[in-house]
C-alpha positions in Angstrom: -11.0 28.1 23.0 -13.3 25.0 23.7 -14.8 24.4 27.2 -14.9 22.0 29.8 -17.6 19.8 29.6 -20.0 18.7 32.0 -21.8 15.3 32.1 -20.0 14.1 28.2 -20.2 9.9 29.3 -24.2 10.7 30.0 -24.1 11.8 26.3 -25.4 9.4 23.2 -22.8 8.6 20.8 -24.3 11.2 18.1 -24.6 13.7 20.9 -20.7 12.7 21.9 -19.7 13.7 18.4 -21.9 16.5 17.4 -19.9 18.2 20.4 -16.7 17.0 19.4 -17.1 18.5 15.7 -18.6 22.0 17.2 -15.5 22.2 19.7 -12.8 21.0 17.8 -13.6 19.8 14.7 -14.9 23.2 13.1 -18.3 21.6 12.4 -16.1 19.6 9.8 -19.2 17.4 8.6 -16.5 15.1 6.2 -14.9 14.1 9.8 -18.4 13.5 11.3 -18.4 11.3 8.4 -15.2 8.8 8.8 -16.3 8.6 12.1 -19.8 6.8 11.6 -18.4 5.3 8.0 -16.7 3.2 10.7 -19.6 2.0 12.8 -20.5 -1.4 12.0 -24.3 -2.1 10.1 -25.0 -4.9 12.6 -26.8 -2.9 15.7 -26.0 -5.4 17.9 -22.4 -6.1 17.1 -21.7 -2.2 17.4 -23.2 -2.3 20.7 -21.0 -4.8 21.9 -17.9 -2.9 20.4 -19.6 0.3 22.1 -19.5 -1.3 25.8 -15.5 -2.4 26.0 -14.4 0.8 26.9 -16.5 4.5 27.7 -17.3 7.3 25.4 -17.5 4.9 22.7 -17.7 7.2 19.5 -16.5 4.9 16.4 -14.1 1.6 16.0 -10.9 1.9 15.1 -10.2 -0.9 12.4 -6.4 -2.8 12.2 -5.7 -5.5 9.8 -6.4 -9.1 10.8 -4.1 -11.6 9.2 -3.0 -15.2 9.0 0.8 -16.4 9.2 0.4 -20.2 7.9 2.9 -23.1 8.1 4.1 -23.1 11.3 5.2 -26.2 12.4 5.5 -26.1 16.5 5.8 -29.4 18.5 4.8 -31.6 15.6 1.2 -29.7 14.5 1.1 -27.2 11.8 -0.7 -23.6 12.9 -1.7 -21.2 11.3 -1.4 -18.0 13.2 -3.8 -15.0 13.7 -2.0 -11.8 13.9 -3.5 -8.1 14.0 -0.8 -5.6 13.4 -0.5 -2.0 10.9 3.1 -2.5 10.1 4.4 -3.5 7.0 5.8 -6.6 6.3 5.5 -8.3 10.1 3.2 -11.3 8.2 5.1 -11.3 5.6 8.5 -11.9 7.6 6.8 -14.6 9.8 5.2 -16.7 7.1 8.7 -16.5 5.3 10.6 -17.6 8.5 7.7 -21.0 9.3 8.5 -22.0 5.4 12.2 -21.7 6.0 12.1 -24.1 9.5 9.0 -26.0 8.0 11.5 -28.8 6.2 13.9 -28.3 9.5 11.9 -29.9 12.2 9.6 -26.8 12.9 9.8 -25.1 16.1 9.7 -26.5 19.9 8.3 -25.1 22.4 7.7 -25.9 26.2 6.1 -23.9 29.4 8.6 -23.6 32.0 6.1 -22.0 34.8 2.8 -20.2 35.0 2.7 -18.8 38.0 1.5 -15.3 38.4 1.6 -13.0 41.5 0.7 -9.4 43.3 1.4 -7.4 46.4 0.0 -5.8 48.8 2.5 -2.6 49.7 2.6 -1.7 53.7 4.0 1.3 55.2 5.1 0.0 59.1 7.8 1.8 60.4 7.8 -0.1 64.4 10.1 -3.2 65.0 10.6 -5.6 62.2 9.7 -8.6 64.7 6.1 -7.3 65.5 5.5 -6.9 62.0 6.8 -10.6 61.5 5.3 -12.2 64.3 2.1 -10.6 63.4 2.2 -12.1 59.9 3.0 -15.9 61.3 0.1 -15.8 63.7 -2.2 -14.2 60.9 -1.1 -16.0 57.8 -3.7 -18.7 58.1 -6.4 -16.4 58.3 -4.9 -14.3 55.3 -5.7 -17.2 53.2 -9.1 -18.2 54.8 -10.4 -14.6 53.9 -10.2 -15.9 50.5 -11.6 -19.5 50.5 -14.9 -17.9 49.1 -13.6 -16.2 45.9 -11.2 -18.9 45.2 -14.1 -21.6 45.5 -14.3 -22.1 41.5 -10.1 -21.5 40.8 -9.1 -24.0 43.1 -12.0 -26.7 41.4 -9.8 -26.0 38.3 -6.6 -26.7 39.8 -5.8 -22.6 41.2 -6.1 -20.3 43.1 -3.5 -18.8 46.0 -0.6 -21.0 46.3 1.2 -18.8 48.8 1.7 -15.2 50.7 5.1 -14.4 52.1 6.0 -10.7 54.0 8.7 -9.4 52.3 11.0 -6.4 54.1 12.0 -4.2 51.5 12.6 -1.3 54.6 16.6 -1.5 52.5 15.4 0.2 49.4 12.3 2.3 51.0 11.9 3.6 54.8 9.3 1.8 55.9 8.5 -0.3 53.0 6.9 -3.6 53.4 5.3 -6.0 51.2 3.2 -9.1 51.4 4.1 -11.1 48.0 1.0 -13.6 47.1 1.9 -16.0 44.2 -1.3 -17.4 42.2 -2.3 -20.1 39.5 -4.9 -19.1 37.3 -4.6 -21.8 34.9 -6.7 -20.8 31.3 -7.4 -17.1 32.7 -5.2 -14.4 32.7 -6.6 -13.7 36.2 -6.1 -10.0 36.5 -9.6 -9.6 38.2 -9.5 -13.0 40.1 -5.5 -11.6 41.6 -6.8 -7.9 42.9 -10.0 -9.9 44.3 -8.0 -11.9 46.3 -5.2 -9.2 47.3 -7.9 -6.3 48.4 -9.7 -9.0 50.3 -6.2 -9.7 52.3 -5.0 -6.7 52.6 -9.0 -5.7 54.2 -8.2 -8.8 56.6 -4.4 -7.8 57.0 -5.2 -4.1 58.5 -8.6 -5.2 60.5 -6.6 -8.5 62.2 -3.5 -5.3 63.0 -5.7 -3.0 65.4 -6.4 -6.0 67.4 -2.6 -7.0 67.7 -1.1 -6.9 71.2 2.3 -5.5 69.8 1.0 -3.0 67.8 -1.7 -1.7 70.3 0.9 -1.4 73.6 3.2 0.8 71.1 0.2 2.5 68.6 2.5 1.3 65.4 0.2 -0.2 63.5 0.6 -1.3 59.7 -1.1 0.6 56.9 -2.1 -0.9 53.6 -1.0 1.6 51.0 -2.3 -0.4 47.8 -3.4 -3.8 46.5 -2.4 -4.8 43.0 -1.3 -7.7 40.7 2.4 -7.5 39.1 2.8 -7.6 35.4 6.1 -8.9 35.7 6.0 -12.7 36.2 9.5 -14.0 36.2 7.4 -17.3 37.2 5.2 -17.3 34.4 8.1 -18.4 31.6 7.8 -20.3 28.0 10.9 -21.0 25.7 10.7 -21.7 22.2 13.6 -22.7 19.8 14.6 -24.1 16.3 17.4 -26.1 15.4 19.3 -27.6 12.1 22.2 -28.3 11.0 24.4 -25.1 10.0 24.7 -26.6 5.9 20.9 -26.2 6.6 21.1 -22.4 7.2 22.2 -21.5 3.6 20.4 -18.2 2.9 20.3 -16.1 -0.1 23.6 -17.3 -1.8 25.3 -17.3 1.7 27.0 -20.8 2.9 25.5 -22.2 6.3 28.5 -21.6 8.2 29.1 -17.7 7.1 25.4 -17.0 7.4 25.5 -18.7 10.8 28.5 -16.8 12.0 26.7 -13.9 10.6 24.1 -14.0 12.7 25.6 -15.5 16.1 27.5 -11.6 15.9 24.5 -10.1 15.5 23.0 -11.4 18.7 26.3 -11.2 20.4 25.8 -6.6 19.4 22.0 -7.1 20.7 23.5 -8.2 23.8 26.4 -5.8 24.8 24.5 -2.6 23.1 21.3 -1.7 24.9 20.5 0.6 21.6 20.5 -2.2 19.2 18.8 -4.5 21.8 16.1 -2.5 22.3 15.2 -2.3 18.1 16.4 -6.0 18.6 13.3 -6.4 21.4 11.0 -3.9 19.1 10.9 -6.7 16.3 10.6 -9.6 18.7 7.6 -7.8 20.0 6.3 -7.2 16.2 5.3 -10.5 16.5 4.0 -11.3 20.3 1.9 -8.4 20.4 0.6 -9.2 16.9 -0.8 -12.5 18.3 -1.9 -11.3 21.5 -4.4 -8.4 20.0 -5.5 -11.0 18.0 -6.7 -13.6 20.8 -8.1 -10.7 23.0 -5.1 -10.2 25.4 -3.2 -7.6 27.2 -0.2 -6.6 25.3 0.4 -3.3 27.1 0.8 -6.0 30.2 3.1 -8.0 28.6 5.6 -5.6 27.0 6.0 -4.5 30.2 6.6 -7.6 31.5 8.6 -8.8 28.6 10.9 -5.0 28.7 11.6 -6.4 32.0 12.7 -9.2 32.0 15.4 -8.5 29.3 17.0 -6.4 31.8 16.5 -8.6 34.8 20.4 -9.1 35.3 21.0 -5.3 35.8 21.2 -4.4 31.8 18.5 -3.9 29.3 19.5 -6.8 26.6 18.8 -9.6 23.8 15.3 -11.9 24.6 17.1 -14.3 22.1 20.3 -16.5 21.9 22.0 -18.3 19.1 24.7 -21.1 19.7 26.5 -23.3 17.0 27.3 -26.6 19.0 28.6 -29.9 16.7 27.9 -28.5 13.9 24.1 -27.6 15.0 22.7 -24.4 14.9 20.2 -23.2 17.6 17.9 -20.3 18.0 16.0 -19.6 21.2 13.9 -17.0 23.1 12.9 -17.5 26.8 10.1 -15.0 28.5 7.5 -14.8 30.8 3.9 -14.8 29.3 0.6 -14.4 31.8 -2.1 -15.3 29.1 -5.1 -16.2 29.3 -7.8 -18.1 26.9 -10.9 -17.3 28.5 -12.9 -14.3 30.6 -12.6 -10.6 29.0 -12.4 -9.8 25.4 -12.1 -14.1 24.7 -16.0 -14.4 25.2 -16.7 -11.2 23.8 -15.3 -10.5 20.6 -16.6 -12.2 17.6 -12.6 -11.8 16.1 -11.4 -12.9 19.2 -13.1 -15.9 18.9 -12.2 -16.1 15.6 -8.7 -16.3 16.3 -9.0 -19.0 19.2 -10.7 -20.8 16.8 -8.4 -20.9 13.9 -5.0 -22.1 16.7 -8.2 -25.1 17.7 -8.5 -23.3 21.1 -5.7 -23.0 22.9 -5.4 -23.8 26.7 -3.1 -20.5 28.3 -0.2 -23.0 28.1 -0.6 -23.8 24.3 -1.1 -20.4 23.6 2.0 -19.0 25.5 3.7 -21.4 23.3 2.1 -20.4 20.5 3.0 -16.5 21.2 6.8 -17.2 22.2 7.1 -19.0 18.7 5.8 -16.0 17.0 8.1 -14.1 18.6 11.0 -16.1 17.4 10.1 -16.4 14.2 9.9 -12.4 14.3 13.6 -12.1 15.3 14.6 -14.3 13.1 13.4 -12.7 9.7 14.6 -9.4 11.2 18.3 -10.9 11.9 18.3 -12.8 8.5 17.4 -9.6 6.3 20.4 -7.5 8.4 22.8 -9.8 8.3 22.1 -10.5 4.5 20.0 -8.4 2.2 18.9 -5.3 4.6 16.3 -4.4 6.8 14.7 -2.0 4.2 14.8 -4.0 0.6 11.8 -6.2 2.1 10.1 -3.7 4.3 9.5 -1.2 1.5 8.9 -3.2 -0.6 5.7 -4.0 1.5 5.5 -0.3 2.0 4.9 0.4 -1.5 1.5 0.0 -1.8 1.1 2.5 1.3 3.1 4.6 -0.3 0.5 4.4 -3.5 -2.7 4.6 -1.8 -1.2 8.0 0.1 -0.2 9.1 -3.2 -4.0 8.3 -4.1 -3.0 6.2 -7.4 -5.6 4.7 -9.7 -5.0 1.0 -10.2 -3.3 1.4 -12.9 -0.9 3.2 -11.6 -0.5 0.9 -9.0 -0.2 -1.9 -11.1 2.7 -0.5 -13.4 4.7 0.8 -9.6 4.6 -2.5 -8.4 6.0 -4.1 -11.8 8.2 -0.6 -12.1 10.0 -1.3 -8.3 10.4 -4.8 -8.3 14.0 -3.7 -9.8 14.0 -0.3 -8.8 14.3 1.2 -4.9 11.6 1.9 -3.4 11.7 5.0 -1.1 8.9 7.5 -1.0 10.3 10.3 -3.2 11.5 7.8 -5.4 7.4 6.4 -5.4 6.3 10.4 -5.6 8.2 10.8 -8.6 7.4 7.5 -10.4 3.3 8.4 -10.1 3.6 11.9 -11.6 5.4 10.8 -14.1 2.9 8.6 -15.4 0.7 11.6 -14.3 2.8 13.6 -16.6 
């Protein structure tokens, strides 16, 4: 049975893995092997990969690819996405050809502000608490003037705090809700900054408070920290054409648009179909927001939701046929950002920025939302036509092959063998021995 450890993040990498393979690896020198295969020759470069996170021991590579023709707001992009699943690329560059002779996608920014919340416990009367905050609220905001110096030169920084009683839902329970503009940051660090610093100025201004002193009910901070759901912070993006325009693989306009107006109408009434409905939306987003350095853990959760934000877990998208005009949209709240963290510091990163002709946060939530879209709507098209997995495996095949380790020989006659043939694993398993055979 392996042992604790004492003092592992004071290790060196080699020492980090030499105690790894000993422990659980069974001295396994071919795993020792893959690990520093994946170290990268430039010393410097694998430094700077070794410093994003601790006990650094190896990188862990995922496929960096481009999505072209993507017409958005006039300009044609094309879109960095870094993603292991099949097929995702391959459904977005599909879906910007189909809209590219349509008008393209549109896409505008709604809101960007961003907020977080400092969480009280106060169980006295609701008027000290109240009075309190309007006597103190002008110093709340002072306490920040120093870390909000360069913010607010760029057009940010606090824009308001407001003490919220949520005593209905939690005894006790109080909250002081600070909204923020962080313009081209994401702000995560700027936000707690500001919140801690409040919420240090909130409790100290408290034990010097008349109302709280004559009863000894004072307020106590209970944590400081940003919210990842930002309502406030929303883009839309949507194509439109004519339904004749909509003809799809031997399908009329007007039954493939019928065809696919039902299938958001299920994604909305069935929270098991809208979640795999969500799941390929967020194919996209989060393929785009690895790829420029962001936070997608922050917003799937943000993005999860907001699609229940009326009480039921449903469809990010809607469809409409109006006049003859067929429209498909998507609406949700992106906090992006487009410089600070990994956007200075990964050479890919940069990369990406780059290829999109560096993005403000505004042009890049656009960006993302499209992607997103564009997802959806290669995922509805296949269902409501051809099938999900005719195009996916098909993608999957050459996977399937390198599992199977084929030569590329093998590989070439599979791939000419299963362009009329099904691919499914065993059918792939049996094909290669055959040949084997």
């Amino acid at each position: 049975m392996p042992q604790p450890i004492s003092g592992f993040s004071k290790k060196s990498k080699d020492e980090k893995i030499q105690w790894l393979a000993s422990s659980y690896l069974n001295n396994d020198t071919n795993a020792v092997k893959v690990l520093k295969q994946y170290w990268n020759n430039d010393e410097k470069l694998q430094k700077l990969h070794d410093g994003f996170i601790e006990n650094t021991i190896s990188n862990y590579y995922l496929p960096f690819a481009i999505a072209p023709n993507f017409l958005i707001d006039g300009t044609i992009f094309s879109i960095p996405m870094v993603i292991e699943e099949s097929s995702v690329v391959a459904a977005a560059s599909n879906t910007a050809k189909f809209w590219l002779d349509k008008g393209g996608f549109k896409a505008e920014v709604i809101s960007t502000t961003k907020n977080g919340q400092i969480h009280i416990n106060f169980y006295g009367d609701d008027i000290d608490i109240q009075s309190f905050f309007s006597e103190n609220k002008s110093l709340l905001f002072e306490s920040v003037s120093e870390i909000e110096a360069n913010m607010k030169k760029r057009g940010g920084g606090l824009l308001d705090i407001v003490l919220i009683n949520s005593t209905n839902s939690l005894n006790g329970y109080y909250q002081l809700h600070c909204t923020f503009e962080t313009n081209d940051a994401m702000g995560a660090n700027f936000i707690n900054t500001c919140l801690e610093e409040i919420a240090k100025t909130f409790e100290t201004k408290s034990k010097l408070y008349s109302r709280f002193i004559s009863k000894n009910d004072y307020p106590e901070v209970v944590m400081s920290i940003l919210s990842n759901y930002v309502p406030e912070c929303l883009v839309k993006a949507e194509v439109q054409c004519s339904v004749e325009q909509m003809a799809t693989n031997d399908i009329d306009g007007q039954t493939f648009a019928n065809k696919f107006l039902r299938a958001i109408e299920i994604a909305k009434a069935e929270t098991r179909r809208a979640v795999t409905h969500n799941k390929g939306i967020m194919n996209g987003i989060d393929a785009v927001i690895l790829a420029t350095g962001n936070d997608f853990r922050s917003v799937e959760a943000g993005i999860h939701a907001y699609a229940s934000k009326n009480g039921k877990y449903t469809s990010l998208t809607d469809a409409k046929v109006e006049n003859g005009m067929f429209t498909f949209s998507i609406e949700i709240p992106l906090a992006l950002g487009t410089v600070g963290g990994l956007t200075a510091l990964h050479p890919l990163v940069k990369f990406g920025l780059s290829i999109l002709q560096n993005p403000s946060a505004k042009e890049l939530m656009k960006i993302v939302a499209v992607a997103g879209l564009a997802q959806n709507f290669a995922a509805l098209r296949s269902l409501v036509t051809t099938g999900i997995q005719k195009g996916h495996m098909k993608m999957h095949l050459v996977n399937i092959l390198n599992n199977l380790n084929a030569s590329p020989t093998e590989i070439e006659k599979a791939i000419h063998y299963f362009k009329t043939n099904l691919v499914t694993h065993s059918a792939v398993t049996n094909y290669i021995k055959q040949l084997r055979e």
